[in-house]
Residue, then its C-alpha position, 0 to 999 in steps of 0.5 A: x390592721x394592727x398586731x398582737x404580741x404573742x410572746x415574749x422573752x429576754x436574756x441578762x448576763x449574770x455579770x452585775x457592775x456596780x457604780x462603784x465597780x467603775x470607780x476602781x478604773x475611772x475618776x467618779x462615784x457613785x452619786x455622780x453617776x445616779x445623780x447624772x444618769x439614774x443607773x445604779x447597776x448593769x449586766x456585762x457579759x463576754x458572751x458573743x452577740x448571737x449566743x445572747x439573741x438565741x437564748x432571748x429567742x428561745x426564750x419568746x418561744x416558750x412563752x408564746x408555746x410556739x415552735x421554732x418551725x412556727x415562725x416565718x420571718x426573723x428580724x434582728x437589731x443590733x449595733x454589736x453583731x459578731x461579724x460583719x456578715x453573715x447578719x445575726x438575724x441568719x445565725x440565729x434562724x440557724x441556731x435555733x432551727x427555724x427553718x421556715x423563716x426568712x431573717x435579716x437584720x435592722x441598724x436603727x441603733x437604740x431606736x431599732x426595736x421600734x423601727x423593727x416593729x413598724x417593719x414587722x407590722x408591714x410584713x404582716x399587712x403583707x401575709x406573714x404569719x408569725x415574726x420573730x423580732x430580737x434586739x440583742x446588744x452587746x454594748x461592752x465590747x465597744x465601750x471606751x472605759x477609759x470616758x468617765x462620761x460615758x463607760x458608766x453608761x452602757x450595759x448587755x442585754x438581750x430582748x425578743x418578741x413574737x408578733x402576728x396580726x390583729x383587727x386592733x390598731x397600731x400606728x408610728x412615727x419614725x424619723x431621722x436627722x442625719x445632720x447629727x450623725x457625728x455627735x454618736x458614732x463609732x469609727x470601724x477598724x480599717x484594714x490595709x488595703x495594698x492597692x491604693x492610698x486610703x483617705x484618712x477619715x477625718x479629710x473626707x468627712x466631718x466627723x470628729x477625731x476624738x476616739x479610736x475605731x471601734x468605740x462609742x464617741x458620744x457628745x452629751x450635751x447634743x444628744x440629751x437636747x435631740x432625745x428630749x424633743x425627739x421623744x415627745x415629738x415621736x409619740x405625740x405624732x404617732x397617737x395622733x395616727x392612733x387617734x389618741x393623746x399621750x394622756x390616754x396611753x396606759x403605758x409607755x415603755x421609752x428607751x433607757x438612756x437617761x433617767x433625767x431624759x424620761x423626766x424631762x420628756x414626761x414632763x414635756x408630753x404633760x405625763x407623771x414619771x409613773x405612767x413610764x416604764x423605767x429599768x435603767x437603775x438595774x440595767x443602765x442603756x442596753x440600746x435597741x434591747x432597752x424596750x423590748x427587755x423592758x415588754x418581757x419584765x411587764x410580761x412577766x409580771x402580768x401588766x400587758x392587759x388585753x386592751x390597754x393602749x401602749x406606746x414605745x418610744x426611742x432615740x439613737x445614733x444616725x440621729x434616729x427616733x421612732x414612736x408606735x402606740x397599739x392597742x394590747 
């Protein structure tokens, strides 16, 4: 059994930053940032995390002219979420009134949305109806704007989708290295605990102490190298569970992390740059809401056909990476 996709939806701050915003509170330009990422704007927003899942939820709603009581299952992915619990995924099922639906919510950092549709096409193996899946990221609120060499790279955004099951196929290829967890991560904020003496992080575990608790740390060169061979990798696995090849996708919507990293893996899977959806010049690296945003723009503009083979694909901190290929 594969899955259908019923609808679609998407939130984007007003808020546009400019390379050349950032050359006002960092050393860079303009054509060092295009030159290196690709990115030209981004969205920021001082919104909380769920306000933006609600508005992307409703609007995948109305696209699939669907109730909210016509859902039965919410999953969320975030890295941002407002609180440490209750999860996003509950406070929307709340705001939204979908009363019917269980929800929770998936860390698989960028790679979520993926990760979250594999589970969703599980849930309806399993006699779920109707799934609504939301990635929502806001990115700005753990950014280190004082790192030139990654504060230009983030942006907010909000991306939904509503799924059932379908006769069509799908198949995926998700995996995970966690010898890379220490090359992206983000420390939390430890508090005072006055019964005992707290371990100072870096003697219990390897990761670096290069940055604050509470922001993004990131080392490039690592990264870059995983994201190319885990892009290719993923798709080439989870076509061959399709019974296809790249060659024969018609669409592939990867995650926008590097314009340089999606030529580089094209180019690996043998595939022109058209072939591959790409919205980083606008938006910059949204995380997990990079894919399905980039599904609600193609929506929209009517080039999700009935019967063409798609393929997503997406990498991220844990070190995680996840590919599926359906059938639209």
């Amino acid at each position: 059994m594969g899955l259908k996709i019923l609808g679609t939806g998407l939130y984007l701050p007003e808020k546009v930053v400019t390379n050349e915003d950032y050359t006002k509170i960092v050393e860079t330009s303009d054509e060092w940032i295009v030159k290196r990422t690709g990115m030209k704007e981004r969205r920021i927003t001082g919104e909380p995390t769920w306000v933006m899942a609600k508005k992307a939820a409703e609007n995948a709603l109305e696209n699939a002219g669907l109730s909210p009581l016509d859902i039965d299952l919410i999953l969320c992915t975030t890295v941002t979420s407002d609180y440490i619990t209750p999860s996003l995924a509950c406070i929307v099922q709340g705001a939204i009134g979908a009363k019917n639906a269980v929800a929770f919510d998936i860390n698989a950092a960028c790679a979520a949305f993926v990760y979250a549709l594999d589970m969703a096409h599980m849930y309806l193996a399993n006699g779920y109806k109707r799934i609504l899946i939301i990635s929502a990221e806001a990115l700005s609120k753990i950014t280190d704007y004082t790192d030139r060499s990654t504060c230009v790279l983030f942006g907010d955004a909000a991306g939904a989708c509503i799924v059932t099951s379908s006769e069509k196929k799908f198949a995926s290829a998700l995996g995970t290295d966690g010898t890379g967890a220490n090359t992206l991560f983000a420390r939390r904020p430890l508090n005072d605990i006055p019964f005992v003496e707290q371990a100072d992080p870096q003697s219990v575990d390897h990761f670096p102490d290069v940055n604050r608790p509470g922001v993004l740390y990131m080392n490039g060169r690592e990264v870059y190298k995983f994201a190319v061979s885990a892009m290719s990798h993923a798709l080439k696995d989870a076509c061959e569970k399709f019974g296809t090849s790249p060659e024969e996708l018609d669409l592939i919507v990867p995650h926008q992390a590097n314009l340089r990293i999606i030529q580089s893996a094209a180019k690996e899977l043998g595939l022109p740059l058209e072939r591959f959806f790409v919205n980083i010049d606008k938006y910059g690296n949204t995380s997990s809401a990079c894919i399905p945003v980039g599904l609600a723009q193609l929506d929209a503009a009517g080039k999700l056909i009935p019967g063409k083979k798609i393929g997503l694909v997406g990498f991220g901190a844990g070190l995680v990476y996840g590919g599926c290929v359906f059938e639209l």
